[in-house]
PAGUSE-476107 format. One record per atom (N, C-alpha, C): residue in one letter; atom name; x, y, z. Coordinates in Angstrom, 1 decimal. Layout:
N
node aa: A, at: CA, c1: X, c2: Y, c3: Z;
...
END
This chain:
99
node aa: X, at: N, c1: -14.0, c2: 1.4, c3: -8.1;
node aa: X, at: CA, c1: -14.4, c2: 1.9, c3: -6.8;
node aa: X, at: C, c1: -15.6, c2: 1.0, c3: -6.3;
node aa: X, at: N, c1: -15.9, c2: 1.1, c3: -4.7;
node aa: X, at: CA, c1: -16.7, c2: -0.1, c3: -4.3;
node aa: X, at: C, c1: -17.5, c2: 0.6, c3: -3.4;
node aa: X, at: N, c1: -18.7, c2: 0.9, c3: -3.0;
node aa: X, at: CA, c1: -19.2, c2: 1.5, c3: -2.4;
node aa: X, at: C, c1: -19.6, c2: 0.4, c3: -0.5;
node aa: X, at: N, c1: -18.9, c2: 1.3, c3: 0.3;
node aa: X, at: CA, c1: -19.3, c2: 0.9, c3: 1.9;
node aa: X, at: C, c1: -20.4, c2: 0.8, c3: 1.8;
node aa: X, at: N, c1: -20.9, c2: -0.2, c3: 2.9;
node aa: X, at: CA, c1: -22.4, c2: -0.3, c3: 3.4;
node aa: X, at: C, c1: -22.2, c2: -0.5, c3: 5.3;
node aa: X, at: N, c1: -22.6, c2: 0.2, c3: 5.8;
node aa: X, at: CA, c1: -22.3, c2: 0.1, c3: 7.3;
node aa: X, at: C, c1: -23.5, c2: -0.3, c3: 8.0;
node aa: X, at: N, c1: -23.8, c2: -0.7, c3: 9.3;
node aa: X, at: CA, c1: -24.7, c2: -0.8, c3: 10.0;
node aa: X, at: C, c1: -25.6, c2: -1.8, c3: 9.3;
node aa: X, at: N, c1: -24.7, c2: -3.0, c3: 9.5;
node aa: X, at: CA, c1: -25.5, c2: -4.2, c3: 8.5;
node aa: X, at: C, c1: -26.1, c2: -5.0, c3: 9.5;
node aa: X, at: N, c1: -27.1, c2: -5.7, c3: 9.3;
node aa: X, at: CA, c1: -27.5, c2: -6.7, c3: 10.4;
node aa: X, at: C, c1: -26.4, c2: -7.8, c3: 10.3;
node aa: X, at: N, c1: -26.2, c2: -8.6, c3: 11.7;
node aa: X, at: CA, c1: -25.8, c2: -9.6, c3: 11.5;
node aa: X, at: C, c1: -26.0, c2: -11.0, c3: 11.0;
node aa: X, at: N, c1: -27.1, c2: -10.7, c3: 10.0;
node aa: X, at: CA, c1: -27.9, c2: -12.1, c3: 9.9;
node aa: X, at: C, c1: -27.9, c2: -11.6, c3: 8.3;
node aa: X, at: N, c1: -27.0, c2: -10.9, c3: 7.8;
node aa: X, at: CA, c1: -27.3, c2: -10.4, c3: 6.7;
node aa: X, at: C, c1: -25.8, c2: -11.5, c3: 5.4;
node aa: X, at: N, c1: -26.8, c2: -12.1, c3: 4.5;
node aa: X, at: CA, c1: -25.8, c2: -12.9, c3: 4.0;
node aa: X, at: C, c1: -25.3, c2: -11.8, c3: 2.4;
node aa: X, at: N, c1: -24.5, c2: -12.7, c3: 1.8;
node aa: X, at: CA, c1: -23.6, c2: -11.9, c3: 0.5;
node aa: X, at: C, c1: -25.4, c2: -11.6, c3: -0.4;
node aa: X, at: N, c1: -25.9, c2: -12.8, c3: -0.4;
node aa: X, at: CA, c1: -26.8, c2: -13.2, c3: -1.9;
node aa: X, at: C, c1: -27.8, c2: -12.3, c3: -1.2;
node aa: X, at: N, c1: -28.3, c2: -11.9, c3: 0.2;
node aa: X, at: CA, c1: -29.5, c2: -11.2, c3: 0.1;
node aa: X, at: C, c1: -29.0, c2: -9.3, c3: -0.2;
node aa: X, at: N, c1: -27.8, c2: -9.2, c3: 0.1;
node aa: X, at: CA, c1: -27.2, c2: -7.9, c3: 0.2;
node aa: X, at: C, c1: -27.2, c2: -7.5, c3: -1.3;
node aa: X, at: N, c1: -26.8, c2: -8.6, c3: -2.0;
node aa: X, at: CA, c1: -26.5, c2: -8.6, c3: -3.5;
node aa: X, at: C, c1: -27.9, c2: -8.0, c3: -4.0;
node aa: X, at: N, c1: -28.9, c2: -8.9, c3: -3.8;
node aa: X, at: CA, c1: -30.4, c2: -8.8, c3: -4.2;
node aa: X, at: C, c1: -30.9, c2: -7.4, c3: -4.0;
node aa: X, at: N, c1: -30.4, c2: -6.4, c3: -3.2;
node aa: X, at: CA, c1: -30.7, c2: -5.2, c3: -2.7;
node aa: X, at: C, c1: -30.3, c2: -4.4, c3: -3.8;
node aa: X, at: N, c1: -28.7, c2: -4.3, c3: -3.8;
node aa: X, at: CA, c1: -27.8, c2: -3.7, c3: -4.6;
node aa: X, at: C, c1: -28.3, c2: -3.8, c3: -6.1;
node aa: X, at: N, c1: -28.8, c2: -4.8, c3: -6.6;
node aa: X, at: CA, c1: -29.1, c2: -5.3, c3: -8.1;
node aa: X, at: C, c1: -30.5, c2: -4.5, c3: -8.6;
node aa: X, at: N, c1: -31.3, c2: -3.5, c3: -7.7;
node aa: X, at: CA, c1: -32.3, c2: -3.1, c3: -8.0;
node aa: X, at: C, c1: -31.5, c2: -1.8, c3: -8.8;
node aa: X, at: N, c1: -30.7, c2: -1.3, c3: -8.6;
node aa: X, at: CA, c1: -30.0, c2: -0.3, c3: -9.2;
node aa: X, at: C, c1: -28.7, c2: -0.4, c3: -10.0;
node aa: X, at: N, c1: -28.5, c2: -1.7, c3: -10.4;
node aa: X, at: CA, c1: -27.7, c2: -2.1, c3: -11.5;
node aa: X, at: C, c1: -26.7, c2: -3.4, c3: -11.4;
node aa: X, at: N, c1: -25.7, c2: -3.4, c3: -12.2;
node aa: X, at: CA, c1: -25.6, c2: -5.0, c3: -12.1;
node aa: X, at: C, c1: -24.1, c2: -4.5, c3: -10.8;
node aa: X, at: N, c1: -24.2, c2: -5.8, c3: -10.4;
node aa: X, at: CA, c1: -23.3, c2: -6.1, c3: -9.0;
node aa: X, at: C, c1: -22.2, c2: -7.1, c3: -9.2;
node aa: X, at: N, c1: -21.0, c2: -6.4, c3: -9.4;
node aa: X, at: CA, c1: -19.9, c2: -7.4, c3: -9.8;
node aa: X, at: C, c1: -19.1, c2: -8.2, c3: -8.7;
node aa: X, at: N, c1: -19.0, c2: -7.8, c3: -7.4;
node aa: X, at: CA, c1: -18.7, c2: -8.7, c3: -6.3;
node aa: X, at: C, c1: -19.4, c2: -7.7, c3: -5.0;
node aa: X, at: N, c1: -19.6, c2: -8.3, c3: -4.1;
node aa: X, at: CA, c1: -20.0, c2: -8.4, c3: -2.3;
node aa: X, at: C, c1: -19.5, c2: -8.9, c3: -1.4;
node aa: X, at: N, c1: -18.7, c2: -8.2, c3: -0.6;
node aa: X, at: CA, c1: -17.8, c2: -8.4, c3: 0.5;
node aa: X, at: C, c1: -18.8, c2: -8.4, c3: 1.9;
node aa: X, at: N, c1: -18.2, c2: -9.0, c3: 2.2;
node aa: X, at: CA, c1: -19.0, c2: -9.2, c3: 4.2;
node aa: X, at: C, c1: -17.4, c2: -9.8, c3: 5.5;
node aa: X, at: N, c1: -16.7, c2: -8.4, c3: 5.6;
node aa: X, at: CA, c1: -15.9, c2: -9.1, c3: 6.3;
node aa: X, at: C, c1: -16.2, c2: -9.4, c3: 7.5;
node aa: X, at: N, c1: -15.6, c2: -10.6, c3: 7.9;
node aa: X, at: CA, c1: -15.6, c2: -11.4, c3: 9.0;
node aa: X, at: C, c1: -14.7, c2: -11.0, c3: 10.3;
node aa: X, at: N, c1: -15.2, c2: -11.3, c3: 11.7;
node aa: X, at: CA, c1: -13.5, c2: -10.7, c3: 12.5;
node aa: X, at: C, c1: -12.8, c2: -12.4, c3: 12.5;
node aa: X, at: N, c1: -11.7, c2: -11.9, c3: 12.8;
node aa: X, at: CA, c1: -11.1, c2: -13.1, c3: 12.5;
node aa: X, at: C, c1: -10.9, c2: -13.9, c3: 13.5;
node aa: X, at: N, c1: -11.0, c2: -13.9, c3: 15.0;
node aa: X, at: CA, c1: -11.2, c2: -14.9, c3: 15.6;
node aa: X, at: C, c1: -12.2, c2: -15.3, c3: 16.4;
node aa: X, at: N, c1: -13.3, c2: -14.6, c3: 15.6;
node aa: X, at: CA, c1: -14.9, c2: -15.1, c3: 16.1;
node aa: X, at: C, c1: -15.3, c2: -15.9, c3: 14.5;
node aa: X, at: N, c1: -15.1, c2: -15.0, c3: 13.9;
node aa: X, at: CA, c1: -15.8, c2: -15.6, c3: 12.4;
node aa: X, at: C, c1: -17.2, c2: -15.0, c3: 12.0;
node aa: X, at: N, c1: -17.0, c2: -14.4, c3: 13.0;
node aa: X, at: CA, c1: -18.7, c2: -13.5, c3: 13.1;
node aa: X, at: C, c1: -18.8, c2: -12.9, c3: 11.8;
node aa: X, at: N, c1: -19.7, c2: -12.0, c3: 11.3;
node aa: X, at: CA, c1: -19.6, c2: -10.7, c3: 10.4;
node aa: X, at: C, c1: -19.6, c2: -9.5, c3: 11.2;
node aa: X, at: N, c1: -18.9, c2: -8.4, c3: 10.4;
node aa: X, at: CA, c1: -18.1, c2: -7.0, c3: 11.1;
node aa: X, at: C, c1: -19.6, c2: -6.1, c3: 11.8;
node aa: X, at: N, c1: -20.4, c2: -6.3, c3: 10.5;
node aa: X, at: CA, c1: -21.6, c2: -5.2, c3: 10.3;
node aa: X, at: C, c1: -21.1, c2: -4.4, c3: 9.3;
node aa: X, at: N, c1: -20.1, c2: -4.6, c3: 8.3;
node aa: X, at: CA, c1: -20.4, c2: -3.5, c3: 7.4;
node aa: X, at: C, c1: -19.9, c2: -5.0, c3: 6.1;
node aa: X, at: N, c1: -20.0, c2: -4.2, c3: 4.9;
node aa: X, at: CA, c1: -19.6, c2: -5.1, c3: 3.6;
node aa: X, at: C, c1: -19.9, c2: -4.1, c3: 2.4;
node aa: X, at: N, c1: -18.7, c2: -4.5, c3: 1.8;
node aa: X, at: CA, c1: -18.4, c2: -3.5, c3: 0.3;
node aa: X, at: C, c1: -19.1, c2: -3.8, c3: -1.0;
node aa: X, at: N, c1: -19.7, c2: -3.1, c3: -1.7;
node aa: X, at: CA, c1: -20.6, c2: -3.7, c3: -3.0;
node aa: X, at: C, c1: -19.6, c2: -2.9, c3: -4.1;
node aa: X, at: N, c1: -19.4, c2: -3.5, c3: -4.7;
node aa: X, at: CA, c1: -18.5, c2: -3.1, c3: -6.4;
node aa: X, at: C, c1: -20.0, c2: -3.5, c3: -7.2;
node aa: X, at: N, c1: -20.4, c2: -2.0, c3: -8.2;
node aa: X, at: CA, c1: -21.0, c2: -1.7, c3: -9.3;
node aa: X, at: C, c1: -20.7, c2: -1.8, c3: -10.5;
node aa: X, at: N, c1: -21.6, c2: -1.9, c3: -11.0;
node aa: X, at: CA, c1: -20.9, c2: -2.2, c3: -12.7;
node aa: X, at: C, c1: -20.5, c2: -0.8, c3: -13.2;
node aa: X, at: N, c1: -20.9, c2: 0.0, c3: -13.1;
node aa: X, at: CA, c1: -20.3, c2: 1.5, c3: -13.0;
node aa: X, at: C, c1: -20.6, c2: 2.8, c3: -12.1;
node aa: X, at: N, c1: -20.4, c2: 3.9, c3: -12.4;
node aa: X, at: CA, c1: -20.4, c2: 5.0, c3: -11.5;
node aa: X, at: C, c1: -22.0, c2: 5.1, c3: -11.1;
node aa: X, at: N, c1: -22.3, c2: 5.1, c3: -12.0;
node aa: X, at: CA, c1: -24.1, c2: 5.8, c3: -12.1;
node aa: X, at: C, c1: -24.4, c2: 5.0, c3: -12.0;
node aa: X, at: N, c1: -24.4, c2: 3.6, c3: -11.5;
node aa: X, at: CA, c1: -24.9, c2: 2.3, c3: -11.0;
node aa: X, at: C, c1: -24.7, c2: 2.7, c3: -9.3;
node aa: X, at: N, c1: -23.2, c2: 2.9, c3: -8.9;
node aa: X, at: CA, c1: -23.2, c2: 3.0, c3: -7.3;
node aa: X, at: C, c1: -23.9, c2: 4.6, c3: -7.0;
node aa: X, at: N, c1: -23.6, c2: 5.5, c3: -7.8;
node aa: X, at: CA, c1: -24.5, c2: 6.5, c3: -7.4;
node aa: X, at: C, c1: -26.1, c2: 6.5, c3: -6.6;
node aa: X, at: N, c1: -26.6, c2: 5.9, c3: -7.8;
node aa: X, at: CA, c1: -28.5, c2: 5.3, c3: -7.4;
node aa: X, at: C, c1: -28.4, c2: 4.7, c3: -6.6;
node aa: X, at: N, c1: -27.3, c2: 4.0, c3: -6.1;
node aa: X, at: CA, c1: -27.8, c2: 2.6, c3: -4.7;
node aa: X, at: C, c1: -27.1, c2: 3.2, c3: -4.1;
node aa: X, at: N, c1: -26.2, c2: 4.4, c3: -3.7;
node aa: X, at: CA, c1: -25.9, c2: 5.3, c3: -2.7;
node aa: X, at: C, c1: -27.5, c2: 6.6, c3: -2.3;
node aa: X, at: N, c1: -27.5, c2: 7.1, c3: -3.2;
node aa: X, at: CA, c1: -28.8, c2: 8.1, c3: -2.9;
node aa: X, at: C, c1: -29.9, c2: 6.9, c3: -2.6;
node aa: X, at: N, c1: -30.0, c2: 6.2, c3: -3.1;
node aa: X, at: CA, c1: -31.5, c2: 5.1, c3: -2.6;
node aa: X, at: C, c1: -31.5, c2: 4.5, c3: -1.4;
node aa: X, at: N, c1: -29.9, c2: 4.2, c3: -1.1;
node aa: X, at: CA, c1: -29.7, c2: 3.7, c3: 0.3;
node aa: X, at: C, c1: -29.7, c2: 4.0, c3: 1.3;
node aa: X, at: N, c1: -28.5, c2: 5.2, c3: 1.5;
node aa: X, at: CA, c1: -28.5, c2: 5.7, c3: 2.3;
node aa: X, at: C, c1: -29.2, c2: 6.2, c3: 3.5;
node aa: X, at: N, c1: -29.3, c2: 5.7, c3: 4.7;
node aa: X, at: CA, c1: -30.5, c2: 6.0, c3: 5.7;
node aa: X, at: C, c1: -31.9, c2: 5.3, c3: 5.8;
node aa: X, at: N, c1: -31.9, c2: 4.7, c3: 4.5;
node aa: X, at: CA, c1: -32.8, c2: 3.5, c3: 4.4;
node aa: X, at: C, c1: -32.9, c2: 2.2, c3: 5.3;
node aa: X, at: N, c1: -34.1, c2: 1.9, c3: 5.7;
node aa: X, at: CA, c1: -34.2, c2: 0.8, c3: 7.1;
node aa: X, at: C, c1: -34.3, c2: -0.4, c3: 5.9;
node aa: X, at: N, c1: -33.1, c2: -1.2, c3: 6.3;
node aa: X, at: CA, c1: -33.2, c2: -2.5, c3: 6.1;
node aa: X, at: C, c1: -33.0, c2: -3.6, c3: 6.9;
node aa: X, at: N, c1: -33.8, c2: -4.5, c3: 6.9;
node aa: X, at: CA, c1: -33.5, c2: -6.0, c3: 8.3;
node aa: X, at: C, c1: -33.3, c2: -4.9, c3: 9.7;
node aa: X, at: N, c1: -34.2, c2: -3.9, c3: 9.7;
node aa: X, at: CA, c1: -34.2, c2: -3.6, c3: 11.0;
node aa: X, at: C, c1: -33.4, c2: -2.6, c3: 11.3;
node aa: X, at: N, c1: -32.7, c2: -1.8, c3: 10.6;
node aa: X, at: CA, c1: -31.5, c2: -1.2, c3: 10.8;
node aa: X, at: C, c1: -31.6, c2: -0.2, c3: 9.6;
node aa: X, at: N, c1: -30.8, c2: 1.2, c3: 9.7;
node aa: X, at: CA, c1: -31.0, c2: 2.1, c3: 8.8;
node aa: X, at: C, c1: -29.2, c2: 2.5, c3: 8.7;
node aa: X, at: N, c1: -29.3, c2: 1.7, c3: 7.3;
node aa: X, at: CA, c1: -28.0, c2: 1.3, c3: 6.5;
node aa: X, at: C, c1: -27.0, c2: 3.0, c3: 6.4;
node aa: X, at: N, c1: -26.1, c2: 3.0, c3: 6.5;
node aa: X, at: CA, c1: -25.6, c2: 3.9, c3: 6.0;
node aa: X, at: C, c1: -24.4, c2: 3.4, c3: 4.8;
node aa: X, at: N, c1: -24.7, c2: 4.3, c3: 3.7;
node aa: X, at: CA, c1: -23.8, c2: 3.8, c3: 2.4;
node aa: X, at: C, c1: -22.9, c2: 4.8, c3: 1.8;
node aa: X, at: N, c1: -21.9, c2: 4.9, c3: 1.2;
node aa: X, at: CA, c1: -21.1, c2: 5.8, c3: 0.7;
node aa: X, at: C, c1: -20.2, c2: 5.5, c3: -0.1;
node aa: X, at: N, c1: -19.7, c2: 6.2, c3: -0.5;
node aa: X, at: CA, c1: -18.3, c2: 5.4, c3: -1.7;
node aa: X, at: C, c1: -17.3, c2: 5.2, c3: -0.7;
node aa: X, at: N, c1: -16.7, c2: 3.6, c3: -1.2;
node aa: X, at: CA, c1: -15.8, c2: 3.4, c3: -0.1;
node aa: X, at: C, c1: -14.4, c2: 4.0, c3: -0.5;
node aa: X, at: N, c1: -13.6, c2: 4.1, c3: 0.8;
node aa: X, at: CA, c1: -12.8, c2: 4.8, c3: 0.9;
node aa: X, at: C, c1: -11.5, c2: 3.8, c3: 0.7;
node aa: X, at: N, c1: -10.5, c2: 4.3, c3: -0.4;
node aa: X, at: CA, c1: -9.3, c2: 3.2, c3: 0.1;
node aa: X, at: C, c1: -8.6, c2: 3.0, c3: 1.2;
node aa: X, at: N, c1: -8.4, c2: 1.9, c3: 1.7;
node aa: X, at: CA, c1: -7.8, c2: 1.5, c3: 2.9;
node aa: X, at: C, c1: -6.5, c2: 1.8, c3: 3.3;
node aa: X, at: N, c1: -6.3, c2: 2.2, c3: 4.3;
node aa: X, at: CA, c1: -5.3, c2: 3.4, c3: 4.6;
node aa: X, at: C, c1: -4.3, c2: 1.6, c3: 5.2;
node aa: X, at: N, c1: -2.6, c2: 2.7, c3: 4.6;
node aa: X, at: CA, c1: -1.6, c2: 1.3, c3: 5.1;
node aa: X, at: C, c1: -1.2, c2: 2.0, c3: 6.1;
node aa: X, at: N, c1: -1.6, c2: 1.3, c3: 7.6;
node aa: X, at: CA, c1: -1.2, c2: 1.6, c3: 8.4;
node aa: X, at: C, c1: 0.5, c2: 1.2, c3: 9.3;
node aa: X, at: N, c1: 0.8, c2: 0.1, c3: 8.6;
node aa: X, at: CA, c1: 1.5, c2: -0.5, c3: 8.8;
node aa: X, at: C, c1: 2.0, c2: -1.7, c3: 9.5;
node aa: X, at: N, c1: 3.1, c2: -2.0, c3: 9.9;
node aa: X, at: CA, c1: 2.7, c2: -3.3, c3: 10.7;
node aa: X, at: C, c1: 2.8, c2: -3.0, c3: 12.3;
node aa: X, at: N, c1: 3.2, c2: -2.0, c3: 12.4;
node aa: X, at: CA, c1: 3.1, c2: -1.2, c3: 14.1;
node aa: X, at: C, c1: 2.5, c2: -0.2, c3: 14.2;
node aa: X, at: N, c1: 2.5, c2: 0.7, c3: 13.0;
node aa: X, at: CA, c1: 2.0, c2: 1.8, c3: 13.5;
node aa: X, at: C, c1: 2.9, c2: 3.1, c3: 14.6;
node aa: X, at: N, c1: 2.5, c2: 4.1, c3: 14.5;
node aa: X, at: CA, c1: 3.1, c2: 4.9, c3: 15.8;
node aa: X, at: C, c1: 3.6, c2: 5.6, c3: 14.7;
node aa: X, at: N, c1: 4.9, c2: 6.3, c3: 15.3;
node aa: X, at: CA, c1: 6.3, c2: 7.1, c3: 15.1;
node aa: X, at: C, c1: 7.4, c2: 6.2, c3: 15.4;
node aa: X, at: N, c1: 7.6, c2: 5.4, c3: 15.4;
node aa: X, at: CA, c1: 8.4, c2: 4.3, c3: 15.5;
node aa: X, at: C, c1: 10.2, c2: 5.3, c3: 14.8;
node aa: X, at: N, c1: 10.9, c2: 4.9, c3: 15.5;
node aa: X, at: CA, c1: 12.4, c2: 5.5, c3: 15.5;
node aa: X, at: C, c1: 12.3, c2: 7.3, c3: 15.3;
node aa: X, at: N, c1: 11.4, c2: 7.9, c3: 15.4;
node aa: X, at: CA, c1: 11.5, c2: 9.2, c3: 15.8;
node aa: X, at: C, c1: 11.4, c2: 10.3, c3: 16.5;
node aa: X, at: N, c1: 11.7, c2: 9.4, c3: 17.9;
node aa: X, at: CA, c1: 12.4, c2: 10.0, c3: 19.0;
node aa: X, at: C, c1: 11.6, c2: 11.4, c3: 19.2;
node aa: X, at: N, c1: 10.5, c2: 11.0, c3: 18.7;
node aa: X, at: CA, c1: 9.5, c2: 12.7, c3: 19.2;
node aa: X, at: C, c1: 10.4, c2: 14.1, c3: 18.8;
node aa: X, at: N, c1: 11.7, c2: 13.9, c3: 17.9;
node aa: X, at: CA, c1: 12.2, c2: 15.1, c3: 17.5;
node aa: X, at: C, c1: 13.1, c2: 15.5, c3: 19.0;
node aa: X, at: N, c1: 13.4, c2: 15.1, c3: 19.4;
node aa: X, at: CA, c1: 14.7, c2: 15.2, c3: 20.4;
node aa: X, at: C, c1: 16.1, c2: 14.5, c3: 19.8;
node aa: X, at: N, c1: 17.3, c2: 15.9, c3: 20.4;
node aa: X, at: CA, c1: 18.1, c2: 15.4, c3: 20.0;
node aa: X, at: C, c1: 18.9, c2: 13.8, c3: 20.9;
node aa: X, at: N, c1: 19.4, c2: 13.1, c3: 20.6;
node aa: X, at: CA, c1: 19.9, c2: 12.2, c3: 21.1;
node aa: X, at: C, c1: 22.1, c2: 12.4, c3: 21.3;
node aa: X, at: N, c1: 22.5, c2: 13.3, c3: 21.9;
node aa: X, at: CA, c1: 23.8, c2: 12.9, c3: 21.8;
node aa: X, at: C, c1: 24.8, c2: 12.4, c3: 22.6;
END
């Protein structure tokens, strides 16, 4: 499991987010997604812990905490919902019959 970090600065790189996260245990990877046709960063990025009671402490420590100007919000991240490749109700006619 990987804990969300939202309301990130945009000046905020992997190694200094890392440096944050490591005060409360070891940090096995750091995500900072990008949009894809700016290249920008989103404002949020995922931190994977070395274990539970690792993301716990840097969830309660984090949370609401002002960093780079901004008061982070953190939480355990959520798995990513498949939404599909369209999305909708796609072929279900809203439940009408068709004859």
């Amino acid at each position: 499991m990987s804990v969300y970090v939202g309301n990130l600065s945009y000046e905020v790189t992997e190694d200094s987010l890392n440096a944050v996260f490591a005060e409360y245990g070891s940090v096995k990877r750091v995500q900072l997604p990008t949009d894809r046709e700016t290249g920008r960063l989103r404002g949020f990025g995922f931190v994977e812990m070395g274990t539970d009671a690792e993301e716990t402490a840097a969830i309660d420590a984090l949370d609401g905490a002002e960093w780079m100007g901004r008061d982070l919000k953190v939480n355990k991240a959520k798995p990513k919902e498949d939404r599909g490749s369209f999305g909708g109700n796609r072929g279900n006619n809203s439940g009408r019959n068709s004859y």
